[in-house]
C-alpha positions, 0 to 999 in steps of 0.5 A: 385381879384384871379378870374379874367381872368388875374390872373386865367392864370397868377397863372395857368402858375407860377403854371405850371411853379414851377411843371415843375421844381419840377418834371424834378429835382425829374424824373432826381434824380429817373433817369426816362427818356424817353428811346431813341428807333429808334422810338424816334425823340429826341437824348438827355436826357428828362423826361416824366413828362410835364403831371404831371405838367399840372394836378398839375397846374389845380389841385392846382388852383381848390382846390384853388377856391373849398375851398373858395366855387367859382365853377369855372368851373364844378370841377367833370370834374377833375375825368376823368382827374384825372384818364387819368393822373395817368394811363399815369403817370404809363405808363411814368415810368413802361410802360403799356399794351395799352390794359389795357389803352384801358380799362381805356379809356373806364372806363374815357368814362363811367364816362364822360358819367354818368356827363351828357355828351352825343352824342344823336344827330347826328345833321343830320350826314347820315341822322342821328338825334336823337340816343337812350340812348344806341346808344348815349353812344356807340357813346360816347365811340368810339368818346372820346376814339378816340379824346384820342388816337388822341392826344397820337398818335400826340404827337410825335414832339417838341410842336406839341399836345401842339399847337393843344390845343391851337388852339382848346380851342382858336377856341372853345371859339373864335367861340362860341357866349355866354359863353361857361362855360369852359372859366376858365377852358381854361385859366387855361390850356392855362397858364399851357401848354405854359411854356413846349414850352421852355422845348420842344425845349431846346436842352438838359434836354428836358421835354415831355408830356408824356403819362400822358400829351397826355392822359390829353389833349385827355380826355380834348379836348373830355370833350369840343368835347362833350359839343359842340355836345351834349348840347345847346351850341351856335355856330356862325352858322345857321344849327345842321350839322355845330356843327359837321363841327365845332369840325372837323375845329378845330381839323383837324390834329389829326382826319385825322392823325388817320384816315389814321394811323388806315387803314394803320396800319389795311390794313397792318394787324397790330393792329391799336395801335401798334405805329411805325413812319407812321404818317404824323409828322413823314413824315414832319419831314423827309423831313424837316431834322429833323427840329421840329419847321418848321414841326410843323409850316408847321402843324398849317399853314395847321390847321389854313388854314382849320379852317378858310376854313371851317368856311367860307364855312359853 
């Protein structure tokens, strides 16, 4: 009964649900909140500890089916996780060189990698079909470190690297015509995530991801990125090309913000990491008079809108 759909979700969001308060009550005794810079899009107090609550929810729930032999998923995925998590987790509350999250960043990549994930073909990309092994993991480094970093850097508004998840593991299981075999996998993160809506907009006690959340949902979304473009796995299209159309139709937020961040960052002669208020969230939301929620809706109406353009043009 426990593996069933409904329950892997429902356990998953009381799980969620039971971290979320266990970690707010244990960052408010240590008095671990997020600093307020004028960088910050928040007034109040908040704890970075979203991502820690996420992890715990999966983590819990895995050990769970891994003690009673049902391999639910494939669980070496939570090695990488793991790491991301616990680098973004020190960075939460001692704060990190970026350079050495750089470092762990690449080192997750490698691991990654060495599981059998691998872009070793362009899928007719500038021509561009098969790679070699070294090509292939070079290729692999640069794209999850900048899928990681895409979703770090979006993480800026109420919800907004929360809905992006959604939509994409959503679009990714919706659009795929056979079992994916990450299908448990999503549920349990769908059910982890959704409860941090309510703790994103409250108005006081706020709860954030976090570094350890960003860092956790980027290392995901790339594990998925890589299983669409570097396995059998079965789209509902006709050419290789459109399984790279596919990643870029449900992921068109982040791949355009840093795209246009990094130029603009380097065309200004600054490092592409340093993090200022240049992104288009940011831009949103001062138009909008700080109104999170209708910046975040202007942001998933353009998302869908591309989702469903591009998958009707290819």
């Amino acid at each position: 009964m426990l593996d069933s759909d409904f329950f892997i979700f429902f356990y998953s969001l009381i799980l969620s649900l039971s971290s979320i308060l266990l970690y707010q009550k244990l960052f408010i005794q240590n008095k671990i909140f997020d600093s307020i810079s004028s960088r910050s899009s928040h007034k109040v107090d908040a704890t970075r500890s979203g991502g820690s609550s996420i992890f715990t929810s999966l983590f819990t729930l895995s050990l769970i089916f891994y003690l009673s032999s049902n391999e639910i998923y494939d669980f070496s995925i939570l090695i990488p996780l793991g790491i991301m998590v616990f680098v973004g987790l020190y960075d939460d509350i001692y704060r990190l060189d970026f350079k050495l999250k750089f470092i762990f960043q690449i080192i997750v990549a490698k691991i990654i990698i060495d599981n059998g994930l691998i872009l070793d073909n362009l899928h007719g990309v500038f021509g561009v079909f098969e790679l070699s092994r070294i090509a292939g993991q070079m290729l692999t480094i640069v794209i999850v470190v900048a899928i990681i970093n895409s979703i770090n850097f979006i993480d800026g508004i109420d919800g907004l690297a929360i809905s992006i998840l959604i939509i994409f593991l959503v679009s990714f299981e919706f659009f795929s015509s056979t079992s994916t075999g990450l299908f448990n996998l999503t549920l349990i993160f769908l059910g982890s995530v959704l409860p941090l809506y309510y703790f994103n907009f409250r108005k006081h006690k706020k709860i954030f991801l976090g570094d350890s959340g960003s860092l956790l949902l980027g290392t995901t979304i790339s594990i998925y990125v890589l299983n669409i473009l570097s396995q059998e796995y079965s789209i509902k299209t006709e050419y290789d090309i459109n399984k790279v159309i596919f990643v870029i139709s449900i992921l068109p937020y982040p791949i355009i913000d840093i795209i246009r961040i990094f130029f603009i960052r380097i065309m200004n002669g600054k490092s592409p990491f340093l993090a200022d208020k240049n992104h288009i969230h940011h831009k949103l939301l001062s138009k909008t008079n700080d109104n999170h929620a209708l910046t975040l809706t202007i942001i998933l109406i353009f998302s869908i809108i591309v989702l469903f353009l591009l998958q009707a043009l290819f």
